[in-house]
C-alpha positions as CSV (number, residue, x, y, z in Angstrom):
1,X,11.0,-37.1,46.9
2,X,13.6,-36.2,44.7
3,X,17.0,-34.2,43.6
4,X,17.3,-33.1,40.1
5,X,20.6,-33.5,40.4
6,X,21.0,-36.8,41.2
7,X,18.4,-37.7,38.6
8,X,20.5,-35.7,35.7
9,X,24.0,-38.2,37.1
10,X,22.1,-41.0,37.8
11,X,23.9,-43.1,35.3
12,X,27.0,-41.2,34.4
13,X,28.4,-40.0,38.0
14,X,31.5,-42.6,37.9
15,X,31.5,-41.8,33.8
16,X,35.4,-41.0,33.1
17,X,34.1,-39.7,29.6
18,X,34.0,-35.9,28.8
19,X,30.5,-34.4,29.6
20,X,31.7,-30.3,28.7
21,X,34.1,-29.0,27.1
22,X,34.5,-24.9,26.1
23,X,38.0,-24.3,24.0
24,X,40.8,-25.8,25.3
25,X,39.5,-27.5,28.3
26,X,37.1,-30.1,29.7
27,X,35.9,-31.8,32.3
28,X,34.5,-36.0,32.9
29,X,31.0,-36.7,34.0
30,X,32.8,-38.2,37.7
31,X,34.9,-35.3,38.1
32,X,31.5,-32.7,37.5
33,X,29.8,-34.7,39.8
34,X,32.3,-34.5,42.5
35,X,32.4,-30.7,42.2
36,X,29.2,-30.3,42.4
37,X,29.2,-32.7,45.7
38,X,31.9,-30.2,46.8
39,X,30.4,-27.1,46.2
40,X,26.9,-27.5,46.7
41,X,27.5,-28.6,50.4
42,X,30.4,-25.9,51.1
43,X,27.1,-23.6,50.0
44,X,24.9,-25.3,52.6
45,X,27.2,-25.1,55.3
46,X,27.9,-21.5,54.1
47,X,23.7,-19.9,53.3
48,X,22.0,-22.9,54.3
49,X,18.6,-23.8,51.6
50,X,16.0,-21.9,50.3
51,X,17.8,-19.3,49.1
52,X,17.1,-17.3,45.7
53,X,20.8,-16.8,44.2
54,X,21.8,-14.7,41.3
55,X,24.2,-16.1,38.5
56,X,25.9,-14.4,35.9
57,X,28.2,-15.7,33.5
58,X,28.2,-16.6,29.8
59,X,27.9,-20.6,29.0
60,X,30.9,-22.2,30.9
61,X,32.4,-24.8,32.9
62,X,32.1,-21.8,35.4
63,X,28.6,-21.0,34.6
64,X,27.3,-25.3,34.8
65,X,29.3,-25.8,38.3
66,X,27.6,-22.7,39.6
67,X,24.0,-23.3,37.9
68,X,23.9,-27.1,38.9
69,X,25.5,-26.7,42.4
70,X,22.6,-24.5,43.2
71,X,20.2,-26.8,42.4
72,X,21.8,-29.6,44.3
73,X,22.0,-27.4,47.4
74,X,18.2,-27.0,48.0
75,X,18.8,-23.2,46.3
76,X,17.0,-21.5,43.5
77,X,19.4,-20.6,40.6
78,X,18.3,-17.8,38.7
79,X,20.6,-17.2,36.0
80,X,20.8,-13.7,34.4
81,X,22.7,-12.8,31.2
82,X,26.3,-10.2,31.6
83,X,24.7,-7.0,30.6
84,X,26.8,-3.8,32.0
85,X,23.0,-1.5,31.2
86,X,21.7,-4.7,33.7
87,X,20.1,-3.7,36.7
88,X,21.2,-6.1,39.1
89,X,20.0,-4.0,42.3
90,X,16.5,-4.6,40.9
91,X,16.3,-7.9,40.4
92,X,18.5,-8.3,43.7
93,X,15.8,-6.7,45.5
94,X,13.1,-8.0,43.7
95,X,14.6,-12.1,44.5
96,X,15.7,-10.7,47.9
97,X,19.4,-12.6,46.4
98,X,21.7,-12.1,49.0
99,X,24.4,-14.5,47.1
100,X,25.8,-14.4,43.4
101,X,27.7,-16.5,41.5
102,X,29.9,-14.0,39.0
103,X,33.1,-14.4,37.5
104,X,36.1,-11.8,38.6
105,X,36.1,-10.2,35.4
106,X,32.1,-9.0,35.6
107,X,32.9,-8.2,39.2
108,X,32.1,-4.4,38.0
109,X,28.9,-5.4,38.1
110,X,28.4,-6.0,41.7
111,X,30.4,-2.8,43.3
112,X,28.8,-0.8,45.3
113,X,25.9,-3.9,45.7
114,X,25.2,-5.2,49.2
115,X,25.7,-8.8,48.3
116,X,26.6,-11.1,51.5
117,X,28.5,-13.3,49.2
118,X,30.2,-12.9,46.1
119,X,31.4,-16.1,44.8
120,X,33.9,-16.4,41.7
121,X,36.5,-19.2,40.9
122,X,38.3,-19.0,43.9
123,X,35.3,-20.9,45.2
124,X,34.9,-22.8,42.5
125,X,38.4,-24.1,43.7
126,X,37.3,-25.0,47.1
127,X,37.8,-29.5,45.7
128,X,37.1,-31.8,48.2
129,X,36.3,-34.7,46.6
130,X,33.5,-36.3,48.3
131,X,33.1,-39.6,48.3
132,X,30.5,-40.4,50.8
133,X,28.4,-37.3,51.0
134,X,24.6,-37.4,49.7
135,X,22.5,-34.7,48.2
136,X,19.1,-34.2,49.8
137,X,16.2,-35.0,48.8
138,X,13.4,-32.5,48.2
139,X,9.7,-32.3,47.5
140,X,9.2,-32.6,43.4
141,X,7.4,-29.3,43.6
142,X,10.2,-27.9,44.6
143,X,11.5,-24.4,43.1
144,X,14.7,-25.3,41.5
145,X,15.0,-22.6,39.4
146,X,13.5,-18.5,38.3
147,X,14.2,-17.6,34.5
148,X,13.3,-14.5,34.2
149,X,11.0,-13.2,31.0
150,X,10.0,-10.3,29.1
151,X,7.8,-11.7,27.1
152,X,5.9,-9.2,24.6
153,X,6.3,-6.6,27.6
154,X,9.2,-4.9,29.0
155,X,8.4,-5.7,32.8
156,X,11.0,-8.8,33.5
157,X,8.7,-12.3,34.6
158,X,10.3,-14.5,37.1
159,X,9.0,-18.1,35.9
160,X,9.3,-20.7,38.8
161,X,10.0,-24.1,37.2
162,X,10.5,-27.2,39.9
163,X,12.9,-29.9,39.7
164,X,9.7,-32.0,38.5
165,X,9.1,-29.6,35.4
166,X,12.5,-30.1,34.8
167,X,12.9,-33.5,35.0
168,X,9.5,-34.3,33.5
169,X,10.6,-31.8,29.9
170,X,14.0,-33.6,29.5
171,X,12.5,-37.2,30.1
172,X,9.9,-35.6,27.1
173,X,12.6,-34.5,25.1
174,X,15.8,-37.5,25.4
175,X,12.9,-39.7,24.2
176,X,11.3,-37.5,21.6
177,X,14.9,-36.8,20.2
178,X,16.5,-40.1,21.2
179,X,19.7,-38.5,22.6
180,X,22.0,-40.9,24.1
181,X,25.6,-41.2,24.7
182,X,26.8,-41.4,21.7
183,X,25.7,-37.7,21.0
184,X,28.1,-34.7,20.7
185,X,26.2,-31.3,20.8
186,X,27.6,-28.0,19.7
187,X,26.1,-25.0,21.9
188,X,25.7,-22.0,20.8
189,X,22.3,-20.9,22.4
190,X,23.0,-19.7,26.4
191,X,22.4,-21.6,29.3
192,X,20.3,-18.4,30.7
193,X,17.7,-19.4,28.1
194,X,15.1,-21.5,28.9
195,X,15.9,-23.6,25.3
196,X,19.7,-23.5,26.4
197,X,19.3,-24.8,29.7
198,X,17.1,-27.6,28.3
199,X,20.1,-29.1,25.5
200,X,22.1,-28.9,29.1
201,X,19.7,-31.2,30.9
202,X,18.8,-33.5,28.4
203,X,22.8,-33.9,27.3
204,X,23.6,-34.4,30.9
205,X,20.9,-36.9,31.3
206,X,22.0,-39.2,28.7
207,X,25.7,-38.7,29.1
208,X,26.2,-37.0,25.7
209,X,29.0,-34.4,25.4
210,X,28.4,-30.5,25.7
211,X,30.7,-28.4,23.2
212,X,30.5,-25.0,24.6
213,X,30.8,-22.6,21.4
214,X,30.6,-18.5,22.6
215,X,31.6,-17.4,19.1
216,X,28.6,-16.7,17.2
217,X,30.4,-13.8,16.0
218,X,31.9,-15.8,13.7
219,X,29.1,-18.4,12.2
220,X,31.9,-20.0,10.1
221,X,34.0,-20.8,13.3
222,X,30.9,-22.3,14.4
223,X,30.1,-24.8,11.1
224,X,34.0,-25.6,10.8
225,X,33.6,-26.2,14.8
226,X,30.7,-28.7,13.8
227,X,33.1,-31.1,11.6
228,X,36.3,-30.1,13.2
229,X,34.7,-31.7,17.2
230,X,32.6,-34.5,14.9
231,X,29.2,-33.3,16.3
232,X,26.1,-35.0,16.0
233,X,23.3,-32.0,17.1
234,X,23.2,-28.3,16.8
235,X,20.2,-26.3,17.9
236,X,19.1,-23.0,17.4
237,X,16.3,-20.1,17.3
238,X,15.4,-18.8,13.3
239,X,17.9,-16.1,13.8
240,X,20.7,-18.2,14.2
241,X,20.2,-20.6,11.5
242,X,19.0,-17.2,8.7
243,X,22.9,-16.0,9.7
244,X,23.9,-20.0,9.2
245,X,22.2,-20.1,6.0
246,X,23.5,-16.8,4.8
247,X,26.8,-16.0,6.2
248,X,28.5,-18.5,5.8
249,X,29.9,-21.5,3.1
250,X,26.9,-23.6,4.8
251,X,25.9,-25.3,1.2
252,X,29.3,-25.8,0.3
253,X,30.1,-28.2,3.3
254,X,29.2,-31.5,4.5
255,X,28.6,-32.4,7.8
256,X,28.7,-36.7,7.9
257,X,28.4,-36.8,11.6
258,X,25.2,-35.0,12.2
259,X,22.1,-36.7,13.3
260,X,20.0,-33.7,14.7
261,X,19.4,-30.0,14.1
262,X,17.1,-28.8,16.8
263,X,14.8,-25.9,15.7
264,X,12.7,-23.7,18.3
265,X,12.2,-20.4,19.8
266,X,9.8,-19.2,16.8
267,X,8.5,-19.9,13.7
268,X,11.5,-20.7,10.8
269,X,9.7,-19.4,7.3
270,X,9.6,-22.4,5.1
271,X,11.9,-20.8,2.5
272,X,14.5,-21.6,5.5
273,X,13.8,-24.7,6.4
274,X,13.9,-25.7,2.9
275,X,17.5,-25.1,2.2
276,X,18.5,-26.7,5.7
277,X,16.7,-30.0,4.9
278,X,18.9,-30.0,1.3
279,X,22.1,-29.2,3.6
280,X,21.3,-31.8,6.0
281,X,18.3,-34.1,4.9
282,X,15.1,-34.6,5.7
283,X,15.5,-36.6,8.5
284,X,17.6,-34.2,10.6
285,X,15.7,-31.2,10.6
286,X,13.3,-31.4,14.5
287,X,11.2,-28.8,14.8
288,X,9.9,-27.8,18.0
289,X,8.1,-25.3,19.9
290,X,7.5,-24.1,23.9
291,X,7.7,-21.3,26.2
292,X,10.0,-20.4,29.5
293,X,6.7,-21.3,31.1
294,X,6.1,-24.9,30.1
295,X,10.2,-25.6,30.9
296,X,11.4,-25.2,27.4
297,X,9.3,-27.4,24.4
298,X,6.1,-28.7,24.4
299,X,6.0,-30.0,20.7
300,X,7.5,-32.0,18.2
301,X,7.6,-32.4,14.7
302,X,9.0,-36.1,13.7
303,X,11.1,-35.3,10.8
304,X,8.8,-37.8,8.7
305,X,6.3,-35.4,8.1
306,X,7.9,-32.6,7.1
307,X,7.2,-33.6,3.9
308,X,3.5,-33.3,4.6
309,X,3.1,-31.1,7.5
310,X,5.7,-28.4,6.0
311,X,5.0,-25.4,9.2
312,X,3.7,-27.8,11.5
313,X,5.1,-27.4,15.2
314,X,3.5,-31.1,15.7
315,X,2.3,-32.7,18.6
316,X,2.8,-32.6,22.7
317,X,5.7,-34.4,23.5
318,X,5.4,-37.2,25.5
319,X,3.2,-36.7,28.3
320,X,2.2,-33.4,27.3
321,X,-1.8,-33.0,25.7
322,X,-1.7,-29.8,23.9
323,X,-5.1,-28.5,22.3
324,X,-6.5,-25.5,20.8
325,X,-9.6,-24.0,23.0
326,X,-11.7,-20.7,22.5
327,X,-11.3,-17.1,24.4
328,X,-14.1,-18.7,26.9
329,X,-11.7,-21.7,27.3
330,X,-14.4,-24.3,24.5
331,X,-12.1,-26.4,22.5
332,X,-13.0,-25.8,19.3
333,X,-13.6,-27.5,15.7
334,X,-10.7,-28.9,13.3
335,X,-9.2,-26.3,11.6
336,X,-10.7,-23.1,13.6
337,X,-8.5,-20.6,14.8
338,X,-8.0,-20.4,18.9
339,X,-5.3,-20.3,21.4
340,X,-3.3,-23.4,21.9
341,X,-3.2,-24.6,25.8
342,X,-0.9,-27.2,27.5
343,X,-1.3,-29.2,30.5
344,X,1.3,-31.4,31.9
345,X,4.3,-31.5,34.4
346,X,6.3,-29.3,32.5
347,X,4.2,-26.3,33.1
348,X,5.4,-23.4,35.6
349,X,4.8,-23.4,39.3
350,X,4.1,-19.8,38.3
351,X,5.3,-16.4,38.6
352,X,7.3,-15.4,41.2
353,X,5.5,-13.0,43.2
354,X,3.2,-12.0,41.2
355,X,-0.1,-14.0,41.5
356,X,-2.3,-12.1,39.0
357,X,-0.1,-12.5,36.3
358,X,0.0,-16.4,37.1
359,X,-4.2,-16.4,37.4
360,X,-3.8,-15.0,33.9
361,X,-1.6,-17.5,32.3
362,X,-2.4,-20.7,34.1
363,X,-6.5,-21.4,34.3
364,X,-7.4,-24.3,35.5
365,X,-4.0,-26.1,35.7
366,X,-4.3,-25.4,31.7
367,X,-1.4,-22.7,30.2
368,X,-2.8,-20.3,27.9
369,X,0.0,-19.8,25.9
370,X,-0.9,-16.7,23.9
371,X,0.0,-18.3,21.1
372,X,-3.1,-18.8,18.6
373,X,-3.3,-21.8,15.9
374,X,-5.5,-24.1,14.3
375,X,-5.4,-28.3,14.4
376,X,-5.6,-30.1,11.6
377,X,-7.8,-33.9,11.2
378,X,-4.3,-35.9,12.0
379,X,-4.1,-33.9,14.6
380,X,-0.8,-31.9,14.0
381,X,-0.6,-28.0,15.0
382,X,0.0,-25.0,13.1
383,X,1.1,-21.9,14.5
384,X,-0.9,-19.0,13.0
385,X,0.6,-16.0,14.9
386,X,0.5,-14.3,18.6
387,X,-2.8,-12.3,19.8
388,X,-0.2,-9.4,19.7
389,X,1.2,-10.5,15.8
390,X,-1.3,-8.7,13.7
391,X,-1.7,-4.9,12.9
392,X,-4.7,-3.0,12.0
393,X,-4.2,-1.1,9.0
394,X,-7.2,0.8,6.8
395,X,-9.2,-1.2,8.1
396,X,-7.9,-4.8,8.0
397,X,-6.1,-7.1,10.8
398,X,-2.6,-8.0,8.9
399,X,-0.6,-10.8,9.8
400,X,3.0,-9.9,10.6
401,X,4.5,-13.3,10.3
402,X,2.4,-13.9,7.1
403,X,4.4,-10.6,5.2
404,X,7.8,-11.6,7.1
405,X,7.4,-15.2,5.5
406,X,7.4,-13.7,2.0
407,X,9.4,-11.1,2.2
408,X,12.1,-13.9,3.7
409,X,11.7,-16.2,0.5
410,X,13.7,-13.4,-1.4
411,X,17.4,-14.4,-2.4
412,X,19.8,-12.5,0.0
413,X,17.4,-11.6,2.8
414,X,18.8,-12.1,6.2
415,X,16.2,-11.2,8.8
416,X,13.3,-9.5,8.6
417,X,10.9,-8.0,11.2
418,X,7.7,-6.2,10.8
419,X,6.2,-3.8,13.3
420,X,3.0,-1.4,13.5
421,X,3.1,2.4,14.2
422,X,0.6,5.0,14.8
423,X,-0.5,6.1,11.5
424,X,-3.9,8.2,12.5
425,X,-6.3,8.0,11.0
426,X,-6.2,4.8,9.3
427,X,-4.9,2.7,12.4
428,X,-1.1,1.4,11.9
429,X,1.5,1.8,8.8
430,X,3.5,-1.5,8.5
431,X,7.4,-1.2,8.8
432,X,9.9,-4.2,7.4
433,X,13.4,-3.6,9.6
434,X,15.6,-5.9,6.8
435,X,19.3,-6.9,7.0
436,X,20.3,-8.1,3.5
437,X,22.8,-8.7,0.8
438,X,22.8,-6.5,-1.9
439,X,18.5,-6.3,-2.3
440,X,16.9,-3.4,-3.0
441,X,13.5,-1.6,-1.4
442,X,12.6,-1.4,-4.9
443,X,13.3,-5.3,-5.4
444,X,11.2,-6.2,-2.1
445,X,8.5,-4.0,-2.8
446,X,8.1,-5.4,-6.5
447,X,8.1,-9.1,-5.1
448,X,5.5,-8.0,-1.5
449,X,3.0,-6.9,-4.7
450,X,2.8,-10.1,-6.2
451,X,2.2,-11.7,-3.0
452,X,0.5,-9.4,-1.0
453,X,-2.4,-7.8,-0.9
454,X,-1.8,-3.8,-1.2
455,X,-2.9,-3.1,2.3
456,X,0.0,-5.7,3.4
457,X,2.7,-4.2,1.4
458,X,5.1,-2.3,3.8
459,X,4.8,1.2,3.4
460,X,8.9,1.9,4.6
461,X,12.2,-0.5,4.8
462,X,14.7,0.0,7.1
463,X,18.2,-1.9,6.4
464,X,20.2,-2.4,9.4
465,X,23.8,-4.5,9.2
466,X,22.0,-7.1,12.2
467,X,18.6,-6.5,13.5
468,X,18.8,-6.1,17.5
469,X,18.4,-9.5,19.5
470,X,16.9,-10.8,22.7
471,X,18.6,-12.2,25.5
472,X,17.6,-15.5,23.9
473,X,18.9,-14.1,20.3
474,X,15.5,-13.8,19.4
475,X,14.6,-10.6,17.1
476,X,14.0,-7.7,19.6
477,X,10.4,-6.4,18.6
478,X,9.8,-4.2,21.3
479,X,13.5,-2.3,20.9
480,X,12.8,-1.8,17.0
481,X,9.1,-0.7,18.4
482,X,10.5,1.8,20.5
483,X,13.8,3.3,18.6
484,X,11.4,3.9,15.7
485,X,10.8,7.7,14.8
486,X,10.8,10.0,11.6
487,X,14.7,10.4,11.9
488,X,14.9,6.5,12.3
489,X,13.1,6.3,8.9
């Protein structure tokens, strides 16, 4: 039996030292602790356990009380990102959420909704500081909390993760990373995310401080925000660092107190990851890989062998096996081409109400993570694309990450994404959506023909200022899919 909770304070719940902080103010590891005490049994007494409830807020001291109170009530959290196009009454009626967490100023949101209870920071301010209560304890299967998914569809996922997955993922990562007290970690990624919510547990577990950075706007704010607070970690998806590396003064600055850059959330092209190990050394740069549905990561790559293993997302974290097995479910020889699989405690309970969906992602205890890539004889794995990631064009199957790598090795490229559309009768034409400083079509084009094949060579380029983003500020494939049409072009 066990509470997440209790696990995450375990060692720090009489801690006077800051555990989050989010512009000008902050708040200790014993007084966090104590709210959460407060709150999560005024929520007990108030909707009893067992209860899906809805949060929204951006990262905050508002959003963690909320998120982690939840959790420590015998609730399920599901946190949902502030979006006024949002449709809240669906996924209210899909969760059957009768509660929500949302501050006043999003209360727009929830007119008009038939919540039972609408809780902002008047409730937050409901401080009794407990001294004797205890948190229950619950079964590790538990559903602690629903992050919902899109995936490569547009139909929204609920994936169940248990206060096992969770606490099994951050043991996994603390160790990989070796996060301890001593760490400071800028955030910039949101809590909502499954990659956010893991630098929250894994912080929280080893009594680190959180820096809680909404600014992104601004990537210099966040870099000067970096030395300014003295920060050892910053993690982020590609997108974030290809704005890092080229909107800002990043290669101008030094930055003495950093000890890890966390990178995951998709493949970095090597171009990228070349300039951030010159910024911050070799032995900085972790790269990592997961899904929502394995509780964040399920890889590592040890900074000593980026050297060697340059595109490598590594090996299972600890007490993770992840392998590479055939559409039949065979592993398959060294260096072959399949899907890679996980099995561990960090995979899903599944998705919420939906069964078929589950029976399709989880066989045999094993996720199929639809992800395919090859092993090599040491036994490090390389990513080779998605089942979904290649187009068919005159006749040949075309990577898309393979042209987005190359077309990202140009000077003053930004982003790039590649998509397919219907070009009858020879299958797909291939279209690069670029933001840039000051490069040509003609200039891309010229470079794609000395490292592409002619069939790979985008037939159209489409600047934009930003390229749309996910929830997780991921690149939005499926809004560039769908917005695209002649007068798009």
């Amino acid at each position: 039996m066990t509470n997440l909770i209790e696990w995450l304070f375990e060692n720090n719940k009489d801690s006077q030292k800051i555990a989050l902080s989010e512009k000008e103010s902050a708040i200790t590891y014993n007084k966090l602790y104590k709210r959460i005490l407060s709150n999560s049994k005024t929520l007990s007494e108030l909707i009893g356990s067992d209860k899906n409830i809805l949060l929204i807020s951006e990262n905050s001291i508002f959003f963690v009380i909320a998120y982690l109170s939840i959790i420590a009530s015998g609730n399920v959290c599901i946190p949902l990102k502030y979006d006024r196009n949002l449709d809240l009454k669906k996924l209210k009626d899909l969760t059957n959420s009768k509660t929500i967490f949302i501050p006043e100023k999003y209360s727009n949101l929830v007119n008009n909704l038939d919540f039972e209870n609408i809780l902002n920071e008047n409730f937050m301010k409901k401080e009794n500081l407990l001294e004797n209560y205890k948190l229950g304890d619950f079964h590790p299967d538990k559903i602690a909390v629903i992050m919902f998914t899109s995936g490569s569809t547009n139909e929204p996922k609920g994936v169940m993760i248990s206060h096992k997955n969770i606490i099994h993922n951050t043991k996994s990562i603390i160790s990989g990373l070796d996060i301890s007290e001593r760490d400071k970690i800028l955030v910039v990624l949101p809590f909502y995310y499954c990659f956010g919510a893991s630098l929250l547990h894994t912080h929280l577990r080893a009594g680190a401080e959180i820096i809680i950075n909404n600014d992104f706007m601004f990537p210099q704010n966040i870099l000067d925000n970096l030395i300014k607070k003295q920060c050892t970690g910053i993690a982020g998806v590609p997108t974030i660092f290809q704005i890092l590396l080229r909107k800002t003064k990043i290669k101008e600055m030094n930055f003495p107190y950093m000890r890890c850059v966390q990178q995951a959330g998709g493949k970095l092209a090597d171009s990228y990851l070349k300039e951030l190990i010159e910024i911050f050394g070799q032995d900085k740069i972790f790269i990592m890989y997961g899904q929502t549905e394995a509780t964040a990561r399920l890889s590592i790559l040890n900074p000593k062998y980026l050297g060697g293993k340059l595109g490598s997302i590594g090996k299972g974290v600890e007490g993770t096996e992840l392998f590479i097995l055939d559409s039949d479910g065979n592993p398959i020889k060294d260096g072959e081409i399949g899907e890679i699989c996980a099995k561990g405690d960090n995979v899903m309970l599944g998705y919420y109400n939906d069964k078929e969906e589950t029976k399709k992602k989880i066989v045999n205890e094993i996720l199929r993570t639809g992800d395919l890539g090859k092993i090599d004889k040491d036994g490090f794995i390389f990513i080779t694309g998605r089942k979904s990631d290649f187009i068919k064009t005159r006749g040949h199957r075309v990577s898309i990450k393979k042209i987005e790598e190359i077309i990202s090795e140009i000077p003053g490229i930004v982003e790039v994404a590649i998509i397919g559309v219907e070009d009858n009768p020879f299958g797909e034409k291939i279209i690069a959506y670029i933001s840039a400083d000051k490069v040509t079509p003609k200039e891309i084009s010229s470079y794609c023909s000395k490292k592409l094949q002619s069939h790979e060579i985008p037939s159209e380029f489409i600047f934009l200022k930003e390229l749309p983003k996910t929830q997780s500020l991921k690149v939005d494939y499926i809004r560039l899919q769908e917005e695209h049409s002649p007068k798009n072009v």
